[in-house]
C-alpha positions as CSV (number, residue, x, y, z in Angstrom):
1,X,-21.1,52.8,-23.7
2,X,-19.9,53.0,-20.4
3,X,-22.0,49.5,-19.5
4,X,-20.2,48.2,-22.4
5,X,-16.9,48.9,-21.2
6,X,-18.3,48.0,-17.4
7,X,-19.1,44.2,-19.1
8,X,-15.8,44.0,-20.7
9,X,-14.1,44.4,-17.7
10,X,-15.8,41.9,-15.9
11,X,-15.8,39.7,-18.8
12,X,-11.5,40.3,-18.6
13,X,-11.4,39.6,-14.7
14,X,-14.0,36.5,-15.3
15,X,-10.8,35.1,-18.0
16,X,-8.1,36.3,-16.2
17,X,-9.3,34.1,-13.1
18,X,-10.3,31.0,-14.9
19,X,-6.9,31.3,-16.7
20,X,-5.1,31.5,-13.3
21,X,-7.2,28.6,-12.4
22,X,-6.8,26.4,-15.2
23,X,-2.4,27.4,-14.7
24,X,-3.0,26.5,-10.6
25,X,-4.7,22.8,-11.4
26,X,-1.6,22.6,-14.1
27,X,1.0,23.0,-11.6
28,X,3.1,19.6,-11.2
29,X,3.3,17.8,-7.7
30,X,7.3,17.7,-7.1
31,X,8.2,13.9,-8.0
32,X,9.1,11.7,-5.0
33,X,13.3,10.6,-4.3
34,X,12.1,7.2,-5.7
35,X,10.1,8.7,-8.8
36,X,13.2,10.7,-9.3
37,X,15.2,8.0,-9.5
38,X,13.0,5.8,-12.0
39,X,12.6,8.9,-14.3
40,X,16.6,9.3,-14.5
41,X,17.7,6.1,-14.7
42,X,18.6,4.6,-18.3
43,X,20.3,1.5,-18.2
44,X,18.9,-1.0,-15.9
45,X,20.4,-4.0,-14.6
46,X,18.3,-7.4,-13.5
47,X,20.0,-9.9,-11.5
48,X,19.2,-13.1,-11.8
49,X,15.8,-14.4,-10.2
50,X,16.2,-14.7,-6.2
51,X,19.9,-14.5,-6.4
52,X,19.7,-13.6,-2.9
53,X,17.2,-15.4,-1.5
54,X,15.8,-19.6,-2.1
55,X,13.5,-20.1,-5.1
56,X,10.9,-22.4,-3.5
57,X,10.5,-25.7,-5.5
58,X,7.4,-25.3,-6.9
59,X,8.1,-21.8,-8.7
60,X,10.9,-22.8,-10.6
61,X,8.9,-23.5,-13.8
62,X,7.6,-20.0,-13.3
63,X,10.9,-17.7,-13.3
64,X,11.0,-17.2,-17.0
65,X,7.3,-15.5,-17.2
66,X,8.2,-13.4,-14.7
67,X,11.5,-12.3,-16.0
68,X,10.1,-11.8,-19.2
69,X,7.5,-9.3,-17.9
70,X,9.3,-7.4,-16.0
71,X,12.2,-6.7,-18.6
72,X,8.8,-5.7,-21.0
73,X,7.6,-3.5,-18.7
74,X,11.3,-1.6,-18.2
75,X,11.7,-1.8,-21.8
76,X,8.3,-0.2,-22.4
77,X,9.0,3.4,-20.4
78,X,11.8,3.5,-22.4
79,X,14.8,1.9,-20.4
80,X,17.9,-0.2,-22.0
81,X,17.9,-3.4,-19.9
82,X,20.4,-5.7,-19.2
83,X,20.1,-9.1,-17.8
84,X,22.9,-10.6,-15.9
85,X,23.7,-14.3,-16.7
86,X,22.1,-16.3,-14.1
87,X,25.6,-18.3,-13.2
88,X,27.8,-15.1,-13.6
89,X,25.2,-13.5,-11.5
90,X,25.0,-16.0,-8.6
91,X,28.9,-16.6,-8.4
92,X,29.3,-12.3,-8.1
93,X,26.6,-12.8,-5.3
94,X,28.3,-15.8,-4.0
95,X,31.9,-14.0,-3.6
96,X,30.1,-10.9,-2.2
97,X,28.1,-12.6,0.7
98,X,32.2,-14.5,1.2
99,X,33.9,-11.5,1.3
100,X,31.5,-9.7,3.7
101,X,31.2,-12.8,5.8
102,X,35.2,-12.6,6.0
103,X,35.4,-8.8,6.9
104,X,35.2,-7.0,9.9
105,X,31.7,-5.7,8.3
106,X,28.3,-6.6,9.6
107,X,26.8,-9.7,7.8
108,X,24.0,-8.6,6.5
109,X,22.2,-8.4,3.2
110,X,23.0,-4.2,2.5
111,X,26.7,-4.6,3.0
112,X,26.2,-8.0,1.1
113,X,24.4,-5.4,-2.0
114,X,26.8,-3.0,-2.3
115,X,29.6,-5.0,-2.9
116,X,27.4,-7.1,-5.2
117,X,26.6,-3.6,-7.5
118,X,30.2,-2.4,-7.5
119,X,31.4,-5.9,-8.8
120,X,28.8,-5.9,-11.6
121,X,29.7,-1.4,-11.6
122,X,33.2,-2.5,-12.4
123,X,32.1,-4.9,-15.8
124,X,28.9,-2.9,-17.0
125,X,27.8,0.5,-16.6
126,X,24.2,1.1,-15.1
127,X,22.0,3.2,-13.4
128,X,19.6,0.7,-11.3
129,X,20.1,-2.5,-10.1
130,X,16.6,-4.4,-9.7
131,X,16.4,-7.8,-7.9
132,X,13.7,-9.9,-8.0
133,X,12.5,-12.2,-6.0
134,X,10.3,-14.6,-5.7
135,X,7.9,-16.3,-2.6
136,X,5.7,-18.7,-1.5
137,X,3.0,-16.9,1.3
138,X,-0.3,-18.1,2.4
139,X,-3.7,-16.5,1.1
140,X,-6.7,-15.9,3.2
141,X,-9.7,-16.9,2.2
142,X,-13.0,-14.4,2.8
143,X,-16.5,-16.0,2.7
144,X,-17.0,-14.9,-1.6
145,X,-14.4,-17.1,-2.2
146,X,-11.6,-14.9,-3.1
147,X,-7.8,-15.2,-1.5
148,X,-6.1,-11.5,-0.6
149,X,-2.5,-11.6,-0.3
150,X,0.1,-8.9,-0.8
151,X,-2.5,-6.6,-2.5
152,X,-3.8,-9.2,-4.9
153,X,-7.0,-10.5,-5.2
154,X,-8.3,-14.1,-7.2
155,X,-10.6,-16.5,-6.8
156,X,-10.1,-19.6,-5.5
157,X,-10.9,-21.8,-9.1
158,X,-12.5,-25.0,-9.2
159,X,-11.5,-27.7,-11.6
160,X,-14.0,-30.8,-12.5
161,X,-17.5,-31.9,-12.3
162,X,-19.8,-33.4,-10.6
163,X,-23.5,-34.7,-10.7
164,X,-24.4,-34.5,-7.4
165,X,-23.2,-31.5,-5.1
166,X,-20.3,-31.7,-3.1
167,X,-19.8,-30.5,0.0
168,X,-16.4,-27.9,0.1
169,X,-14.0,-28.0,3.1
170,X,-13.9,-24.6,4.4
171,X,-10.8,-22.8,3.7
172,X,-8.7,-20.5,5.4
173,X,-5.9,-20.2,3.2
174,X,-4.5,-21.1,-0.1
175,X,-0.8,-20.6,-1.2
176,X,0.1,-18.6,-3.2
177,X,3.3,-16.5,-5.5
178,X,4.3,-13.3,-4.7
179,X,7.2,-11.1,-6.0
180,X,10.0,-8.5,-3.5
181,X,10.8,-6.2,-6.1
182,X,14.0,-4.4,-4.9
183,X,16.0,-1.4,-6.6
184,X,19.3,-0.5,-6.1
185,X,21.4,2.9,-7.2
186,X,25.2,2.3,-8.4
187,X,26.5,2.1,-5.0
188,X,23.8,-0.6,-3.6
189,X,22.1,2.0,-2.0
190,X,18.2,0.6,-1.8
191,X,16.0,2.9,-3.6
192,X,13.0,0.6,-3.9
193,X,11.0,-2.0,-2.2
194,X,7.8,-4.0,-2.2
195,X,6.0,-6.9,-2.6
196,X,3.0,-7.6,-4.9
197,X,1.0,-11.1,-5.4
198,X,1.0,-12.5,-8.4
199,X,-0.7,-16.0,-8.8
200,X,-2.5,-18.4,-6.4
201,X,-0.5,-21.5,-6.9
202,X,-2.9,-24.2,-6.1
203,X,-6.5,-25.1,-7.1
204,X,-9.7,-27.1,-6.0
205,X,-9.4,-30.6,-7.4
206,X,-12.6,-32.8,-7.8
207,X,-10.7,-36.4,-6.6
208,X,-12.9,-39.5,-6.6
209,X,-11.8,-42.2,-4.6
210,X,-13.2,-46.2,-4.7
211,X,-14.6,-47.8,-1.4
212,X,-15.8,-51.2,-1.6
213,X,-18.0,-50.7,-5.0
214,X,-18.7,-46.7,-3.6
215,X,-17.3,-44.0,-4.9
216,X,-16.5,-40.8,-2.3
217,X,-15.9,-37.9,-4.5
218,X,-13.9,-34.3,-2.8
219,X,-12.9,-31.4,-3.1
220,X,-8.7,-31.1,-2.3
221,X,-6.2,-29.0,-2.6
222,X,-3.7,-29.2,-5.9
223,X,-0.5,-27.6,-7.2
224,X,-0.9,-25.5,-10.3
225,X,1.8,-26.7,-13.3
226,X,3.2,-24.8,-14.1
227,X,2.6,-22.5,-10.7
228,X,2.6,-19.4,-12.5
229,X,0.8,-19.2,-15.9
230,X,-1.5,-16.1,-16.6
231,X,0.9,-13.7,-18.6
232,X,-2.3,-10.8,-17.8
233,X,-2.0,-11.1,-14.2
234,X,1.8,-10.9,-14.1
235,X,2.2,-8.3,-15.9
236,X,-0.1,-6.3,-13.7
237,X,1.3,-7.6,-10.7
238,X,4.9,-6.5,-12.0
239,X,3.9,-3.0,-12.9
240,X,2.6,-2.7,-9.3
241,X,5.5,-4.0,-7.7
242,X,7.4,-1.0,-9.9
243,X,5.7,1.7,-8.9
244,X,6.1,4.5,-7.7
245,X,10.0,3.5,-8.9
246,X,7.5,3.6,-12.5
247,X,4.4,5.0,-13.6
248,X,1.7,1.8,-13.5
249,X,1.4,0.4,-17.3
250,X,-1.6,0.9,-18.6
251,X,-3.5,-2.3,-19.5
């Protein structure tokens, strides 16, 4: 009897450990200032695409993809989302750069931010402001073939055929998109920051050119139309530019 009461105590310190345990790996890690902000924030507000900064030429096509993704990706943890109209937006931008420019303030971009989200605080309520932007960098090229830029990674793709091989050029870069994803609180206060990669924004182009009855065939450089176009990638690339603002969406 008394081993059977011996084995029931051990059994009930054995349990009483492996419950205290299982409650220790349970214990949440505290959430970050930034997580903090991106779990309590409701209403978000998107400005309009790089009402700050220039949209390069070539990536004008390729705002709308973007913009769409990014206000999926809000909507989907939950958030009501707003998009400012992109005149509306860029004449409030416009008048807050002025006014800064015209005060005894420093002209820069924060001062430049906080008057922007108190003008749009003053004709809708929100919690975040987000603007994105988008960019034109260059992509290095390893020896595989892939470009890394801005924490993305894609092969370098080839486009047309050939019967005969064709010697390749090497390459050290290839341009490419990326997006500044930037978060603001109520008073322009930045809460969030980085840039992710999205698309490479130019191919390998078989060209075949005619000299005197002989043809010289190449591989060159060519612009992607539109530059941005693979809705998978994007919205990958936008979730990673969120976080830790967000939790990463699951593909």
């Amino acid at each position: 009897m008394n081993g059977f009461k011996l084995l029931n105590r051990l059994l009930f310190i054995v349990f009483l450990a492996v419950g205290w345990i299982g409650c220790a790996a349970e214990v949440a890690v505290p959430l970050s200032r930034v997580q903090i902000a991106g779990a309590n924030a409701s209403t978000i507000i998107i400005a309009p695409m790089n009402v700050a900064l220039p949209l390069p030429d070539e990536l004008e096509s390729s705002t709308e993809i973007v913009m769409q993704a990014l206000s999926k990706i809000l909507r989907s943890h939950g958030k009501s989302v707003q998009l400012i109209d992109s005149l509306r937006g860029r004449q409030l931008w416009l008048q807050s750069a002025r006014e800064v420019q015209q005060s005894r303030a420093e002209n820069n971009f924060e001062n430049a931010v906080q008057l922007f989200a108190r003008k749009i605080g003053e004709m809708d309520e929100f919690d975040v402001l987000i603007l994105p932007s988008l960019y034109v960098t260059n992509a290095q090229v390893q020896e595989n073939g892939s470009a890394r830029w801005d924490t993305a990674n894609q092969k370098v793709e080839f486009i047309g055929q050939s019967k005969w091989e064709i010697e390749v050029s090497q390459l050290s870069s290839v341009p490419a998109a990326s997006i500044l994803m930037s978060a603001f609180d109520r008073d322009g206060r930045n809460i969030h920051s980085k840039r992710t990669g999205l698309e490479l924004v130019q191919h390998l182009a078989l060209l075949i050119e005619t000299r005197k009855g002989h043809d010289k065939r190449t591989w060159a450089l060519e612009d992607d139309v539109p530059a941005i176009s693979d809705p998978t990638r994007v919205e990958a690339a936008v979730s990673h530019s969120l976080f830790p603002f967000l939790p990463k969406r699951r593909p």
